[in-house]
N, C-alpha and C positions, 0 to 999 in steps of 0.2 A: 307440263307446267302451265302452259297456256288454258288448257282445262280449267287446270284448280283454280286460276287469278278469274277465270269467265265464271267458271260456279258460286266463286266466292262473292264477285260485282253483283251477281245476279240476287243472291241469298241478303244482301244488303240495301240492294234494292226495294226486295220482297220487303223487309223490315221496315225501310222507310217510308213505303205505301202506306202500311200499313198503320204508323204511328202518324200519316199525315191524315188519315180517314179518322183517327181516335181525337185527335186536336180538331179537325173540324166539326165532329159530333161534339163534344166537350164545351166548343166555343160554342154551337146551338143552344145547348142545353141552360149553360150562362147565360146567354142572350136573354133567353126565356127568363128564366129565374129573376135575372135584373129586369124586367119591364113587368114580372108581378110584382115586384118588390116595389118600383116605379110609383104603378099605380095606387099600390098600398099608399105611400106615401103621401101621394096625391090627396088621396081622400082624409088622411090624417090633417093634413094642411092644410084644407078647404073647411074642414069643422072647425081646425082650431084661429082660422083667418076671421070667419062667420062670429065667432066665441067672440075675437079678441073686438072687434069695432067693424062699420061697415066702412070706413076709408081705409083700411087696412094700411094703419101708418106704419113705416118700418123703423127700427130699431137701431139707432145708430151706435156702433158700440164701440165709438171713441171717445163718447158724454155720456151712456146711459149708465145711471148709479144699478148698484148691487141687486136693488127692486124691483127695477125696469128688465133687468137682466135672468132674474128669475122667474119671471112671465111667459116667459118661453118655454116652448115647450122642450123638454126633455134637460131643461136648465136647472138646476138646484142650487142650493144658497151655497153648497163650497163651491162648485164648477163657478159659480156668477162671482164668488170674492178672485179666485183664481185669473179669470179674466181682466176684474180692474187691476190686482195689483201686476201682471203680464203689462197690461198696459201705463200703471203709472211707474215701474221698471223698465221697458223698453221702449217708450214712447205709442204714437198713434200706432193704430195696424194699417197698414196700407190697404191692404185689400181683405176682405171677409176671408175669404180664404185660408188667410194668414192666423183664424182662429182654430186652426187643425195644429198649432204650435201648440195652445197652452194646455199642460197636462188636465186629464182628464175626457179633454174632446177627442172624440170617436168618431170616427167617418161617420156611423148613421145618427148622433145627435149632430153631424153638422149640416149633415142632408133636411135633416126635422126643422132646420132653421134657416137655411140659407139663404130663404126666398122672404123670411120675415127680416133680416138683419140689412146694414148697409155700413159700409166704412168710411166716414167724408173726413 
């Protein structure tokens, strides 16, 4: 009986190695993936900062009208009406962040704008 409980810890073990070497290659592989992705972004950002003005003024999107908000990149005139009436329904956003609420935003348009936007 003691066999079978030692073969069995052991065969559990084996597995567990096993799924802990698969999770640390996975999470490299992530890693990677997000820092090309990163840098994509990077660059996407730096044309469209250069594009927009050289003081690279930010966008405050607890005033900016519907126009202001369609400037942005990966913004369109429904996603930018969505966001005023978001905010003239629940008041200010506290934080930029807090525009991962209103339907439509998508982790990577909010990554496309995060560094252009501000919430005072």
């Amino acid at each position: 009986m003691q066999a079978y409980i030692l073969i069995t810890a052991l065969i559990l073990l084996a597995f567990l190695a096993l799924f802990c070497l698969n999770c640390d290659s996975s999470n490299h592989l992530s890693a990677t993936s997000s820092d090309q992705l990163s840098n994509t972004n990077a660059l996407e950002r730096k044309d469209f900062s250069t594009s927009l003005n050289t003081s690279e003024t930010l966008v405050d999107i607890n005033s900016a009208s519907i126009d202001e908000l369609e400037r942005l990149p990966t913004i369109g005139k429904t996603l930018a009406e969505r966001i005023v009436e978001h905010r003239e329904k629940y008041g200010k956003f506290r934080r930029v962040e807090h525009l991962i609420i209103v339907r439509g935003m998508s982790d990577a348009k909010f990554r496309n704008i995060r560094h252009l936007v501000v919430a005072k």
